[in-house]
N, C-alpha and C positions, 0 to 999 in steps of 0.2 A: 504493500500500500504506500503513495503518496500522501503523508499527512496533509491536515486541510492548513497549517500552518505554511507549507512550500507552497501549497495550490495559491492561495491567499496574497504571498509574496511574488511567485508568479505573475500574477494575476496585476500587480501594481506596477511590475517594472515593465512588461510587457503590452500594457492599456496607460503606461503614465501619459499625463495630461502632455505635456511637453515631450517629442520625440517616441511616444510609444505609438503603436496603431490607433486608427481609426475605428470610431465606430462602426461603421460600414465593412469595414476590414473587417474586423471582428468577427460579424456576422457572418459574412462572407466565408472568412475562411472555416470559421465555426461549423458552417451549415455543410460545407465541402466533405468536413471529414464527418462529420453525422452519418453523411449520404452514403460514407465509402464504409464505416461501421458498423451503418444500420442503429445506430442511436435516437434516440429523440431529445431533445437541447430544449432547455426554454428559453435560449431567446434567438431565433436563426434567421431574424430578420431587422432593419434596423430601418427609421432610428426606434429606438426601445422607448416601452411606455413613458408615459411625460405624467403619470397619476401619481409618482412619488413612491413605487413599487422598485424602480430600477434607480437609484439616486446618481450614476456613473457608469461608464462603461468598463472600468475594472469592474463593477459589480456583476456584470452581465458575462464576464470572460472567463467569472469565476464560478459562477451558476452554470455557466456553459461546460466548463473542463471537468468540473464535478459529477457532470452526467456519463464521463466518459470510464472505461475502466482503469485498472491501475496502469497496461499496457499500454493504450491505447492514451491514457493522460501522459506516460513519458514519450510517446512520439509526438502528441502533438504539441508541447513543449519545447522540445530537442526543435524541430523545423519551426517553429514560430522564433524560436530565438536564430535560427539564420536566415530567417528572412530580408529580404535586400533593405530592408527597412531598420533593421539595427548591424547593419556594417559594420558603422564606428562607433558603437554602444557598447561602450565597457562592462554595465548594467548586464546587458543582455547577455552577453560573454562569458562573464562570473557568473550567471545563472545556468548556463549549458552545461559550464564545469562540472559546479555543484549538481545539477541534476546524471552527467552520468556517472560522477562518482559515485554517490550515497544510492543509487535508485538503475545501476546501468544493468540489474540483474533485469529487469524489468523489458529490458532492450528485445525486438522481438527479429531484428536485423541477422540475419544468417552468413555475414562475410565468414569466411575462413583464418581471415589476420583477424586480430583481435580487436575488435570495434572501438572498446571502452578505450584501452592504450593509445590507437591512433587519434581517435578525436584529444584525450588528454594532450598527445603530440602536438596536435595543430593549434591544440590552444595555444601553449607555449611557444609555441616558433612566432606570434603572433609580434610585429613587431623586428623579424629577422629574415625580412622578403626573398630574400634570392635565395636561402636554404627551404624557405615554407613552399618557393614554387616548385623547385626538383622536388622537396616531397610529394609533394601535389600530383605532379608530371610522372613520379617512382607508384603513389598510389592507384591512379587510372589506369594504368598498364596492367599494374597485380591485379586491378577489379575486372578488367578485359581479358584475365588472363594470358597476357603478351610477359609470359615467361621467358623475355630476349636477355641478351649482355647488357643493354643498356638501360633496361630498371633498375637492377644492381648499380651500374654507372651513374645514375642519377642521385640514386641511394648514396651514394660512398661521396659522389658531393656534395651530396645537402649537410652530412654529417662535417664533412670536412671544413666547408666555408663557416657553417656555424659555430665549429670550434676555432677558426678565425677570428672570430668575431670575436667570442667570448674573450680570446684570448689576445687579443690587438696585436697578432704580428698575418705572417704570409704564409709559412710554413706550410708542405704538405703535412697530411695525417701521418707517414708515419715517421716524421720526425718530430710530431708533437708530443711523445710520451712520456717524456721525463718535465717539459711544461705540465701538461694533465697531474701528471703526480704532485707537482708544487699548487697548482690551483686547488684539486681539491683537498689537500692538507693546509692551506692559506684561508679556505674558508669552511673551516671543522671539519672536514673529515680527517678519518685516522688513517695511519702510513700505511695500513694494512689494505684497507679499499681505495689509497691508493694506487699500490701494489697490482691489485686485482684487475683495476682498471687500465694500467696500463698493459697487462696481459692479454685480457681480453681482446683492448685495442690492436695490440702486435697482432693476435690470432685472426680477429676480425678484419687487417690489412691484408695477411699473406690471402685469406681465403679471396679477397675482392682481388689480389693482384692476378691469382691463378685463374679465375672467371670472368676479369674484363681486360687483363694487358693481354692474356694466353688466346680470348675470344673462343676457347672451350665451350663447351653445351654447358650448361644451368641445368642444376639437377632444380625441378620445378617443387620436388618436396620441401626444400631445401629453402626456397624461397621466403617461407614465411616465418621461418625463425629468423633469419638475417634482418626483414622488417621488422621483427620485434623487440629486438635487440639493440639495431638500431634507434629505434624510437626511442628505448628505454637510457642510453646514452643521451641521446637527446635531450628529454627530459628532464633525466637526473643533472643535466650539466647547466642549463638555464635554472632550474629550478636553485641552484646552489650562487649562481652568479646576483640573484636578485638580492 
């Protein structure tokens, strides 16, 4: 279950007065997913009563979401906060987080990579354009199943410019390893996950150098743990730099 406390906050940052939808909108998209769930919504058309029954269109978004099930309220949550309409809403952004962290069991999406991780990913890349686009450009390929050299290739840049960043020089990845170990011992981590990390990284180099300098097959099982892993470098590496 979605508590009515999330629904509620939902419900305010997504219908706020300033920058959130439209009443119409509301309705609109409201009544769309009704149609596609077979629900019934009280209020699927707008503008909403004016007898002092509906005081606001948060009210009405919230009456609306409540009719929906626990499922069916985390997706229609998740796409309403990426609607072209909170792009650059921070509001809406923290809210996608929080909802697939606490509530991503709820998810009813069947990728094969790991749904919850990758959106986590994208939240954080957010702000770090040229690594978010190869992710981006690495994740339509896995979702088209274009198991080529150069998803990996994309992959192994996004990772690598982002640790650019992070770390303000030029470097390829795999002469960034003994940097990596002073970053994250400089901001609390311990020598030993360190250690880890820079191994990982080593391991995680040779295997990209042998499947995209070599232009070898891609073992396609193979493929989804490397985005996972990925991601989780990711991650953990902005997440420690904030």
């Amino acid at each position: 279950m979605i508590p009515s406390t999330f629904i509620n906050q939902a419900s305010e940052i997504l219908g706020e007065t300033e920058g959130g939808l439209s009443g119409s909108k509301i309705a609109s998209l409201c009544s769309s997913y009704a149609f596609d769930f077979g629900a019934d919504i009280p209020y699927p058309t707008s503008p909403f009563p004016s007898d002092g029954s509906v005081p606001n269109k948060r009210f009405a978004l919230k009456k609306n979401l409540e009719a929906f099930s626990p499922e069916q309220q985390f997706k229609v949550i998740k796409e309403l906060c990426e609607h072209e309409q909170f792009t650059d809403n921070a509001k809406a952004k923290d809210l996608k987080i929080k909802l697939i962290t606490r509530f991503g069991n709820l998810s009813t999406e069947t990728d094969s990579v790991n749904k919850i991780l990758i959106d986590e990913t994208k939240h954080w890349l957010h702000g770090y354009d040229e690594p978010l686009k190869l992710y981006e450009d690495a994740l339509q390929k896995f979702k088209n199943s274009i198991f080529e050299r150069n998803l990996l290739d994309d992959l192994r840049l996004s990772l690598e410019k982002l640790v650019r960043e992070i770390l303000s020089n030029s470097k390829s990845l795999e002469n960034q390893l003994s940097d990596l170990g002073s970053f994250i011992q400089s901001n609390g981590g311990s020598k030993e996950l360190g250690n880890m990390f820079q191994k990982l990284v080593e391991y995680f180099t040779k295997y990209q150098n042998t499947y995209i300098k070599h232009d070898d097959k891609v073992i396609e099982e193979e493929v989804e743990f490397i985005f996972e892993i990925t991601s989780s470098f990711m991650k953990h590496f902005i997440r420690m730099k904030k």
